[in-house]
N, C-alpha and C positions, 0 to 999 in steps of 0.2 A: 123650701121652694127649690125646683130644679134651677141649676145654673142659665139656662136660658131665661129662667125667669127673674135673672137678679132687679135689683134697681137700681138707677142709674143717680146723678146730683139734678137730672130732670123730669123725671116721674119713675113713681113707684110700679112696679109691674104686677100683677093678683093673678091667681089662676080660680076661677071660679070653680065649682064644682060639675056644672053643665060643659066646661073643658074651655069655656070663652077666657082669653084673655084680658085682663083689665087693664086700662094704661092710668091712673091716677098721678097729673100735675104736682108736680112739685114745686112751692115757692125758691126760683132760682134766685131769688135774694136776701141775704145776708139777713137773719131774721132782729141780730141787734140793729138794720138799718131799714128794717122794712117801714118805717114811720115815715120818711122820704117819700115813699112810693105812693103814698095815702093818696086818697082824693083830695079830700084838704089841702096838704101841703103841699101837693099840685099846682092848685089853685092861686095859692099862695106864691108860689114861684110864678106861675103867669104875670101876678098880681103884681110882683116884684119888680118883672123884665118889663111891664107896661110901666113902672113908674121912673125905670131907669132911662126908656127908650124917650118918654118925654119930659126927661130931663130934669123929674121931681126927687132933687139928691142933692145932698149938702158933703163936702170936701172938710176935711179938718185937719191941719197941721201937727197937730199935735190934741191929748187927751184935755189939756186943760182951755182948749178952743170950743171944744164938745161941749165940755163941761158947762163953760160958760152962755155956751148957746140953749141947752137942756135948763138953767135957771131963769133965762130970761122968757119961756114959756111959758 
Protein backbone atom coordinates (compact mmCIF):
# COMPACT_ATOMS: atom_id res chain seq x y z
CA UNK A 1 0.00 0.00 0.00
CA UNK A 2 1.34 3.44 -0.78
CA UNK A 3 2.54 5.58 2.10
CA UNK A 4 -0.46 7.82 1.79
CA UNK A 5 -2.40 4.96 2.24
CA UNK A 6 -0.91 3.75 5.73
CA UNK A 7 -3.15 3.17 8.85
CA UNK A 8 -3.44 4.87 11.37
CA UNK A 9 -4.45 3.43 15.68
CA UNK A 10 -7.89 4.91 14.16
CA UNK A 11 -8.89 3.33 11.00
CA UNK A 12 -7.53 1.20 8.48
CA UNK A 13 -7.05 2.87 5.03
CA UNK A 14 -7.85 0.28 1.65
CA UNK A 15 -7.32 1.38 -1.80
CA UNK A 16 -9.99 -0.27 -3.87
CA UNK A 17 -9.42 -1.21 -7.15
CA UNK A 18 -11.99 1.26 -8.75
CA UNK A 19 -9.23 3.94 -7.12
CA UNK A 20 -11.91 4.82 -3.98
CA UNK A 21 -10.47 5.06 -0.90
CA UNK A 22 -11.72 3.03 1.96
CA UNK A 23 -11.52 4.37 5.59
CA UNK A 24 -12.40 1.11 7.84
CA UNK A 25 -12.97 2.05 11.81
CA UNK A 26 -10.72 0.78 14.00
CA UNK A 27 -11.76 -0.32 17.59
CA UNK A 28 -9.72 2.66 19.48
CA UNK A 29 -9.97 0.40 22.58
CA UNK A 30 -7.65 -1.62 24.20
CA UNK A 31 -9.14 -5.03 22.92
CA UNK A 32 -7.96 -6.77 26.46
CA UNK A 33 -10.54 -3.95 27.78
CA UNK A 34 -13.01 -3.90 25.27
CA UNK A 35 -15.55 -6.05 27.74
CA UNK A 36 -16.14 -2.56 29.62
CA UNK A 37 -17.40 -0.96 26.58
CA UNK A 38 -20.18 -3.76 26.03
CA UNK A 39 -23.74 -2.89 26.01
CA UNK A 40 -24.15 -5.01 28.94
CA UNK A 41 -21.67 -3.71 31.09
CA UNK A 42 -22.82 -0.45 30.32
CA UNK A 43 -25.88 -1.05 31.57
CA UNK A 44 -24.60 -2.46 34.36
CA UNK A 45 -22.63 0.66 35.41
CA UNK A 46 -25.84 2.79 34.91
CA UNK A 47 -27.30 0.17 37.08
CA UNK A 48 -24.61 0.59 39.57
CA UNK A 49 -24.42 4.69 39.73
CA UNK A 50 -28.47 4.35 40.21
CA UNK A 51 -28.11 2.35 43.16
CA UNK A 52 -25.18 4.35 44.47
CA UNK A 53 -27.06 7.73 43.86
CA UNK A 54 -30.01 6.32 45.91
CA UNK A 55 -28.00 5.31 48.43
CA UNK A 56 -28.57 1.43 48.11
CA UNK A 57 -24.78 0.50 49.62
CA UNK A 58 -23.47 -0.86 52.51
CA UNK A 59 -19.86 0.54 54.19
CA UNK A 60 -17.75 -2.02 55.79
CA UNK A 61 -14.88 -1.49 58.22
CA UNK A 62 -13.20 -4.08 57.66
CA UNK A 63 -13.44 -7.77 55.67
CA UNK A 64 -14.77 -9.57 58.61
CA UNK A 65 -17.80 -6.95 59.00
CA UNK A 66 -18.65 -8.16 55.06
CA UNK A 67 -18.22 -11.25 55.92
CA UNK A 68 -20.53 -11.27 58.62
CA UNK A 69 -23.08 -9.44 56.92
CA UNK A 70 -22.83 -12.03 53.65
CA UNK A 71 -23.83 -14.95 56.42
CA UNK A 72 -26.56 -13.47 57.87
CA UNK A 73 -28.26 -13.46 54.29
Amino acid sequence: MPKAFRSTDLFEARLRDDGTIELIPVRAVDTRQAWFWSAQWQQMEREADADIAAGRLRRYDDVEGLLADLERS
